[in-house]
FIKOLDREN-282825 format. One line per 2 residues: number of its first residue (from 1); their letters; for each residue x, y, z of N, C-alpha, C, O. Coordinates in nm, 4 decimals, m for minus. Example, Ala and Ser with C-alpha at 12.3 -4.5 7.8 and 13.67 -1.06 7.14 Angstrom:
// residues 2
1 = AS = 1.3190 m0.5690 0.7800 1.2300 m0.4500 0.7800 1.3200 m0.3300 0.7800 1.4236 m0.3319 0.8465 | 1.2850 m0.2250 0.7080 1.3670 m0.1060 0.7140 1.2900 0.0030 0.7870 1.3409 0.1138 0.8039 $
***
This chain:
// residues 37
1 = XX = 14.8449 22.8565 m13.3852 14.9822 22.9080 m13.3790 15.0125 22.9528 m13.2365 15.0275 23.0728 m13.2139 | 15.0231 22.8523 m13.1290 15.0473 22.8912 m13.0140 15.1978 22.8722 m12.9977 15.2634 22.7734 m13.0308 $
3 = XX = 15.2420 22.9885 m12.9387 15.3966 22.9963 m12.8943 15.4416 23.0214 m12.7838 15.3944 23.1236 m12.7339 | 15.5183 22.9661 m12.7223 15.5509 22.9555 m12.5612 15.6080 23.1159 m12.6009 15.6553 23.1693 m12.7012 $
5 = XX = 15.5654 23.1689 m12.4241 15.5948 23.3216 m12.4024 15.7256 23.3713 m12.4300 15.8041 23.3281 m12.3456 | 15.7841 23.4497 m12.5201 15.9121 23.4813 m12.5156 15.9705 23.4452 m12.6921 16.0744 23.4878 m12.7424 $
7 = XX = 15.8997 23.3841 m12.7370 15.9524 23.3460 m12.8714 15.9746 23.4549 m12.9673 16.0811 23.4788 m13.0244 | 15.8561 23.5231 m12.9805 15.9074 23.6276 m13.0572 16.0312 23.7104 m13.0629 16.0938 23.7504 m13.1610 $
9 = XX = 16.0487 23.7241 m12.9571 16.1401 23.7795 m12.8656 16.2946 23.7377 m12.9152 16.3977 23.7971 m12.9469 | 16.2492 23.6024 m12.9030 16.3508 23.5015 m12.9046 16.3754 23.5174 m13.0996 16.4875 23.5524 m13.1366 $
11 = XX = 16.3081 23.5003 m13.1663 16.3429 23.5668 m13.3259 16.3666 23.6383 m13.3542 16.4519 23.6390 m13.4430 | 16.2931 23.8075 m13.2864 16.3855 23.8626 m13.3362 16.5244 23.9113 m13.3154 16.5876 23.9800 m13.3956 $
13 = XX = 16.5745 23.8599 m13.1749 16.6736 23.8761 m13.1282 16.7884 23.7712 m13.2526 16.9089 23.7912 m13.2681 | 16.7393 23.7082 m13.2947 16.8262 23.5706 m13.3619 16.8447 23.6333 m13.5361 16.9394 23.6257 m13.6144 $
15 = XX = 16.6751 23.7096 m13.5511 16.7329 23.7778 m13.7060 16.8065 23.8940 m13.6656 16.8706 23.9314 m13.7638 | 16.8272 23.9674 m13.5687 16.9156 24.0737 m13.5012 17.0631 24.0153 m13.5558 17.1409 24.0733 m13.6315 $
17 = XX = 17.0721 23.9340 m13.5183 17.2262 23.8620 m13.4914 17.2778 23.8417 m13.6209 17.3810 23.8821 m13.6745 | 17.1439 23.7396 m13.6775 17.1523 23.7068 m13.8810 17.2267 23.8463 m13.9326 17.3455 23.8558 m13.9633 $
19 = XX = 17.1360 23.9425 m13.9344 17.1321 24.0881 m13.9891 17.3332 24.1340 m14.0022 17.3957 24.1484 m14.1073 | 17.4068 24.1507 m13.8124 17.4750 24.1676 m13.7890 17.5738 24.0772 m13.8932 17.6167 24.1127 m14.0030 $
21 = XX = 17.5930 23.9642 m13.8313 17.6966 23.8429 m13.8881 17.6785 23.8872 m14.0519 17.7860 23.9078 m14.1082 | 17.5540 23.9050 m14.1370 17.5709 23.9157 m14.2766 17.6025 24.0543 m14.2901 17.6114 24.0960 m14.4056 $
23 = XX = 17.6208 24.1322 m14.1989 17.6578 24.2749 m14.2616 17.8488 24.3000 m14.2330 17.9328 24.3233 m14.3199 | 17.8678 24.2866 m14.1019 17.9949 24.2406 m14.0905 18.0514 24.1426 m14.1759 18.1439 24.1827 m14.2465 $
25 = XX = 18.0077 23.9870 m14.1897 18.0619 23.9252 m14.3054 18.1018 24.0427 m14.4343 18.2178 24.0532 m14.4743 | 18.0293 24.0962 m14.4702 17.9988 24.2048 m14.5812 18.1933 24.2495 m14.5858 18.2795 24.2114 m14.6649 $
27 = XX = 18.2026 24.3378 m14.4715 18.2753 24.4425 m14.4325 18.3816 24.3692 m14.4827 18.4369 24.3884 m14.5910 | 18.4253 24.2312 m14.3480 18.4871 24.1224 m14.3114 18.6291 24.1262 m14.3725 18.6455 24.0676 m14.4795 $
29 = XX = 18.7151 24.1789 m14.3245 18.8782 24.1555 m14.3260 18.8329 24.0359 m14.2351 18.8061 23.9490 m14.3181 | 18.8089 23.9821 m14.1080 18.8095 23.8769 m14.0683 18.7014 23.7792 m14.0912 18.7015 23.6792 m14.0196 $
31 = XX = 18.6000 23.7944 m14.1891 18.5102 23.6765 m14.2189 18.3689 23.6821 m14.1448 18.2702 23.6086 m14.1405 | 18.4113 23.8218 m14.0804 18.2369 23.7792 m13.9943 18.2821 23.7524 m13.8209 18.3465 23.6644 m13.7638 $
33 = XX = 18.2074 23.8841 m13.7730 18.2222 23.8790 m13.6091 18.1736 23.7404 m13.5664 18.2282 23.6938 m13.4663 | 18.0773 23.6657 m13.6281 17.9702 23.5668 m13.5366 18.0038 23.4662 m13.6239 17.9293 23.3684 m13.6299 $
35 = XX = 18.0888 23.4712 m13.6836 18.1239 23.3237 m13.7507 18.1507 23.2328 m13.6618 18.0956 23.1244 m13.6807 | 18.2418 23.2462 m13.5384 18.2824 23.1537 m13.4555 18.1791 23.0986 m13.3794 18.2003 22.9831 m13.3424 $
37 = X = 18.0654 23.1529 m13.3434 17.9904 23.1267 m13.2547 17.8758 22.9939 m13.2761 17.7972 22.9649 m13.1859 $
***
């Protein structure tokens, strides 16, 4: 399980984002901050 330097990093920054977008979706009068992205 070798992973170029930074990956982890790189996940959890990306389930960070998941987390956000599904909690806002949640809220969402507009559907979700990161929908557009």
């Amino acid at each position: 399980m070798a992973y170029p330097p930074g990956t982890g990093a790189v996940l959890a920054y990306g389930g960070l984002a998941w987390l956000l977008e599904a909690l806002y979706g949640a809220y969402g009068a507009e559907g979700g901050l990161w929908r557009g992205c």
